[in-house]
C-alpha positions in Angstrom: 21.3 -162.4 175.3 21.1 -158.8 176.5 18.0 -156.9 176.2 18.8 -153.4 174.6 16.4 -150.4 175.8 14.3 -148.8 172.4 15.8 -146.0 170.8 18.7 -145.3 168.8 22.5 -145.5 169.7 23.3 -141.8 170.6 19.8 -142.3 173.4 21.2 -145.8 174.9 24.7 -143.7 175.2 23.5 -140.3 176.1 21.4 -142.5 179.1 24.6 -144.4 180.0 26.6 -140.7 180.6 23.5 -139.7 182.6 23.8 -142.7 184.6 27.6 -142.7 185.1 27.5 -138.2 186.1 24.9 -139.1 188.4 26.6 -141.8 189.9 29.9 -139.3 190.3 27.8 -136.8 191.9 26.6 -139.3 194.1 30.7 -140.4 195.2 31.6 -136.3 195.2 28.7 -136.4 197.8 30.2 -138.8 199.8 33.3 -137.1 199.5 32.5 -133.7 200.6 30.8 -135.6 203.9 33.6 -136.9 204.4 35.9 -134.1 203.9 33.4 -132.2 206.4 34.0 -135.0 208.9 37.9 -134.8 208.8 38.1 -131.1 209.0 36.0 -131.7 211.9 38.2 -133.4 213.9 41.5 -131.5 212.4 43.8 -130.7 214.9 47.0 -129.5 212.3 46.8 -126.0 210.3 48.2 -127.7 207.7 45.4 -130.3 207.3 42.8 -128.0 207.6 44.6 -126.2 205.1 44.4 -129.1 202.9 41.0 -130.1 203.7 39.8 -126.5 203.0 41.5 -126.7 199.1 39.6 -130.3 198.8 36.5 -129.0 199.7 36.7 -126.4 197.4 37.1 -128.7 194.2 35.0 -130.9 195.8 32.1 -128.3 195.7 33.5 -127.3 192.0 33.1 -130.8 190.9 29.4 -130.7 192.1 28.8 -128.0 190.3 30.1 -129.2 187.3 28.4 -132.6 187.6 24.9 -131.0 188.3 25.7 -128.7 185.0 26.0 -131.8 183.4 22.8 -133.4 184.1 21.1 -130.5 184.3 21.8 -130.7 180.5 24.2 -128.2 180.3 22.5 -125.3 181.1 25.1 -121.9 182.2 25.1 -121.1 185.6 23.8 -117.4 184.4 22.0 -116.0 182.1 22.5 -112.2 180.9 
């Protein structure tokens, strides 16, 4: 039998979303080191062209992820 964690459904699945964002932001951090590694050893404008774009979303996607579990806070406040 599985042992549930205490506290109510919405906790258990708000703690599972948690888990599963910061596990992304863990793979997007993979994936902009290495994006940084193949631009590195880009030779072909075209490819760093590409690897420039990927970067870019790749940063977005950080962003967005650390929003997330930041508890989704705005990146300013006025």
């Amino acid at each position: 039998m599985k042992l549930l964690l205490p506290g109510t459904r919405r906790e258990r699945s708000a703690r599972k979303a948690r888990a599963a964002a910061a596990a992304a932001l863990r793979q997007t951090y993979q994936d902009l080191r290495a994006n940084e590694a193949a631009f590195q050893q880009a030779q072909d404008r075209f490819v760093v062209e590409q690897l420039i774009y990927e970067h870019a979303a790749l940063e977005c996607r950080c962003r967005a992820l650390l929003r997330e579990l930041r508890g989704g806070e705005t990146p300013c406040r006025r």
